[in-house]
C-alpha positions as CSV (number, residue, x, y, z in Angstrom):
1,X,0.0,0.0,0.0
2,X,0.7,3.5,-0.8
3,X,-0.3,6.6,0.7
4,X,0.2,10.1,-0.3
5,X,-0.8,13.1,1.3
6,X,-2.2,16.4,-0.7
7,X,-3.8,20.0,0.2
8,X,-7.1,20.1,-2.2
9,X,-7.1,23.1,-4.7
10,X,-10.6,22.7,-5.4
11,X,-11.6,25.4,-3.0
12,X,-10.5,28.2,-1.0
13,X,-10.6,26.1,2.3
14,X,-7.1,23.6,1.3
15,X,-8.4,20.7,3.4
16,X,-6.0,17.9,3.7
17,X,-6.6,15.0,1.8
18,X,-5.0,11.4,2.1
19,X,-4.7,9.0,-1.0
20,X,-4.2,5.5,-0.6
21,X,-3.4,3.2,-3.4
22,X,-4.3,-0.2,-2.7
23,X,-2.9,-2.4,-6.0
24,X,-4.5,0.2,-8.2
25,X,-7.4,0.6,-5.7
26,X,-7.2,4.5,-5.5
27,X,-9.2,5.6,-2.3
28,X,-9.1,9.8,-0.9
29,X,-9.5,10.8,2.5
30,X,-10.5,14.3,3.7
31,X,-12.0,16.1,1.3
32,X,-14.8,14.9,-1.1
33,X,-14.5,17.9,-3.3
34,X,-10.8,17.0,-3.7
35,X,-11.3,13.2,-4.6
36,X,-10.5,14.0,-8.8
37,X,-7.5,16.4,-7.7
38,X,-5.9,13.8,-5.4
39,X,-6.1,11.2,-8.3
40,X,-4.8,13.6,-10.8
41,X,-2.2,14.7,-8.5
42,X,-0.9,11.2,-7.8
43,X,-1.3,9.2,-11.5
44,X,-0.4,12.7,-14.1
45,X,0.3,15.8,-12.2
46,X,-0.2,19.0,-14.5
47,X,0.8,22.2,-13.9
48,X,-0.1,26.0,-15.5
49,X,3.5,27.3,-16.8
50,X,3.7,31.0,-16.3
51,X,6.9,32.6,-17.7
52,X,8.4,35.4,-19.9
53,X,10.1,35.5,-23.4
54,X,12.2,38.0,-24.9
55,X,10.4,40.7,-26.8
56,X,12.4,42.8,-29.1
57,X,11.0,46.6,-29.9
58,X,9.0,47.4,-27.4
59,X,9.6,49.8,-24.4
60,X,10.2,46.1,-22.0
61,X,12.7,43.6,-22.9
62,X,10.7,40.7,-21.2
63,X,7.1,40.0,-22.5
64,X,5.1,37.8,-20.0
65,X,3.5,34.2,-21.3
66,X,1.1,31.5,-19.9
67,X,-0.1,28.2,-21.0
68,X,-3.7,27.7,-22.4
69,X,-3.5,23.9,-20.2
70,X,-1.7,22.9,-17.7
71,X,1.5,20.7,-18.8
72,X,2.6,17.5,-17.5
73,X,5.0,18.1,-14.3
74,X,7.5,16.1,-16.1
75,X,8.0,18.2,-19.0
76,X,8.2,21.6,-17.4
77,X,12.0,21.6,-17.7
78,X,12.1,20.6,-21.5
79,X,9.4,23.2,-21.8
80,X,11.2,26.2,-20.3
81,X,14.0,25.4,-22.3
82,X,12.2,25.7,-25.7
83,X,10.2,29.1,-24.2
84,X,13.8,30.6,-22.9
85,X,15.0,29.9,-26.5
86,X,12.3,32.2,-27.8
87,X,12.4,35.6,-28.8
88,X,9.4,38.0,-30.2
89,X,8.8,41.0,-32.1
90,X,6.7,43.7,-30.8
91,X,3.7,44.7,-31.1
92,X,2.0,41.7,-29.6
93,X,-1.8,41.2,-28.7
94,X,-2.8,39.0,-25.3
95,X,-3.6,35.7,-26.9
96,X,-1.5,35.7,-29.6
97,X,0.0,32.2,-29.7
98,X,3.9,32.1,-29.5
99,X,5.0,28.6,-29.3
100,X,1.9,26.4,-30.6
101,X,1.9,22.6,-29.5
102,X,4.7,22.8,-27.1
103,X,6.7,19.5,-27.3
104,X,3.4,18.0,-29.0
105,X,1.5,18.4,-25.3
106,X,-1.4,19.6,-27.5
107,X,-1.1,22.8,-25.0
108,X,-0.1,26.3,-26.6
109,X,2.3,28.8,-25.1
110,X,0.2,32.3,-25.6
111,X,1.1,36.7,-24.4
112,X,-0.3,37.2,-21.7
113,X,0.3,40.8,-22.7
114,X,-0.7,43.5,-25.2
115,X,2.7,45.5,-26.1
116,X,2.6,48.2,-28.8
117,X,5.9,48.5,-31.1
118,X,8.6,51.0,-29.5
């Protein structure tokens, strides 16, 4: 038997939850709400990737950008990698897509910023 233990996200009040695997048997302690959370957490943890990318003519060097999905916890490294790589040219409109299909995670890489040419 495994057991893990987890704060829920699901609401404001972070109850702790406790998630036992049994031989695949997944059972969560705590915090009904937090029950799908816990299993995520445990069998593919995902994360929202919030970061910033070089933008060239603008009046800031550093344009902020956030992922339209979270990404699997285990790519997060490989995927800040790729975004430090990248630069942009100003003007850029929140939502515009910068990196599509990051490492083929299906999620895109998007401003989270409107920044007008220098």
């Amino acid at each position: 038997m495994t057991e893990r233990n987890y704060t829920c996200t699901v609401c404001p009040v972070s109850c702790d939850l406790t998630l036992r695997d049994e031989g695949g048997e997944l059972t969560v302690s705590g915090c009904k709400r937090g029950e799908i959370h816990a299993k995520s957490e445990y069998t593919d943890p995902k994360r929202m990737l919030t970061t910033t990318v070089v933008l060239k003519g603008a009046d800031i060097a550093r344009l902020p950008v956030i992922s339209t999905a979270p990404v699997p916890k285990g790519a997060m490294a490989e995927c800040l990698k790729r975004i430090y790589k990248t630069e942009v040219d100003a003007p850029v409109k929140a939502g515009d897509a910068i990196i599509k299909n990051i490492l083929d995670t299906g999620v895109d890489i998007i401003a989270a910023r409107t920044l007008d040419r220098a």
